[in-house]
C-alpha positions in Angstrom: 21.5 7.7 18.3 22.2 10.0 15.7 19.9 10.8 12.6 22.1 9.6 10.0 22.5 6.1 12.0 18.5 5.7 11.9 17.6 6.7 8.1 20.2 6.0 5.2 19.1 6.0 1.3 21.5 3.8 -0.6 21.7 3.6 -4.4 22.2 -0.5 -5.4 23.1 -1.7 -8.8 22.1 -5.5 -9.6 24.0 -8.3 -11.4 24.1 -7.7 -15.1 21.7 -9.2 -17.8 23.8 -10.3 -21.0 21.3 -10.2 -24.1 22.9 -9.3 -27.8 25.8 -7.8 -27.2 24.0 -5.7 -24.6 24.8 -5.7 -20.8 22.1 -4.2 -18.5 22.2 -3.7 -14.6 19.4 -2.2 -13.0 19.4 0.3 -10.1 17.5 1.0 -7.6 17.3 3.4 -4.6 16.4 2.2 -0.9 15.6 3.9 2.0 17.1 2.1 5.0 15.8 2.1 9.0 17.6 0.9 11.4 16.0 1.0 14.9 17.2 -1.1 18.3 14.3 -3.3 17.7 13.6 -3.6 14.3 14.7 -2.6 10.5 12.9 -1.8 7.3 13.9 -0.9 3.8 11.7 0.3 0.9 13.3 -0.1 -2.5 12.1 1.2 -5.6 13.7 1.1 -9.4 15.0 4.4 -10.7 17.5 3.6 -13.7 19.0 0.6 -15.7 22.6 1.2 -17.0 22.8 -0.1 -20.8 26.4 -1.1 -21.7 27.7 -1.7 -25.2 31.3 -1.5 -26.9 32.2 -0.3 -24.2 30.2 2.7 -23.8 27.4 3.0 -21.1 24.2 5.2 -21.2 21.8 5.5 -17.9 18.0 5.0 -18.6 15.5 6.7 -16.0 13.1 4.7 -15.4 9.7 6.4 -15.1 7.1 4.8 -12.4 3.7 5.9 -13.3 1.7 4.1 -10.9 3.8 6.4 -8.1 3.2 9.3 -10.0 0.0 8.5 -9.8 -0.3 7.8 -6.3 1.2 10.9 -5.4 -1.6 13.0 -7.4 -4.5 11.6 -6.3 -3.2 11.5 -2.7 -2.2 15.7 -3.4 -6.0 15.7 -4.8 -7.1 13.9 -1.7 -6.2 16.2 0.3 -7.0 19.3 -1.9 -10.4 17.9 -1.6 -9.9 17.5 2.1 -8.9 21.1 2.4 -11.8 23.3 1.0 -14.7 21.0 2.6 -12.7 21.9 5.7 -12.6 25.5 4.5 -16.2 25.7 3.7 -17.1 24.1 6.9 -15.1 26.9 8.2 -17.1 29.4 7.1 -20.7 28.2 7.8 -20.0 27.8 11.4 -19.7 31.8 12.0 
């Protein structure tokens, strides 16, 4: 089995959401496993397209709850790091 038949990331746009003359379709990104016994996918939201008379703008959308995951798992192991280091250095 080949790496690219295992892991895939696919970008997927929704049905669109008619409100006020606006149409929005949100995207999101998934990350797509595929092994012999099992599957799993992890989507997240990154963008909803905003059309209007014809013209259509991308919006990012920001997650701050996994920007905030990310930095106190970073800090985590920051932490982690110099207790080891000073550890380290008592010992000889």
């Amino acid at each position: 089995m080949r790496i690219g038949e295992i892991f895939s990331w696919q970008r997927n746009t929704g049905e669109a959401i008619a409100a006020q003359g606006f149409r929005v379709y949100p995207e999101s990104l998934a990350l797509v496993i595929r092994l012999p016994f099992a599957g799993f996918v992890w989507n997240y939201p990154v963008s909803v397209l905003v059309e209007r008379e014809g013209k259509t703008k991308r919006m990012p959308i920001i997650d701050a709850n996994r920007a905030a995951r990310w930095a106190f798992g970073l800090g985590l192991m920051l932490l982690v790091m110099a207790f080891a280091r000073q550890e380290g250095c008592e010992s000889e």
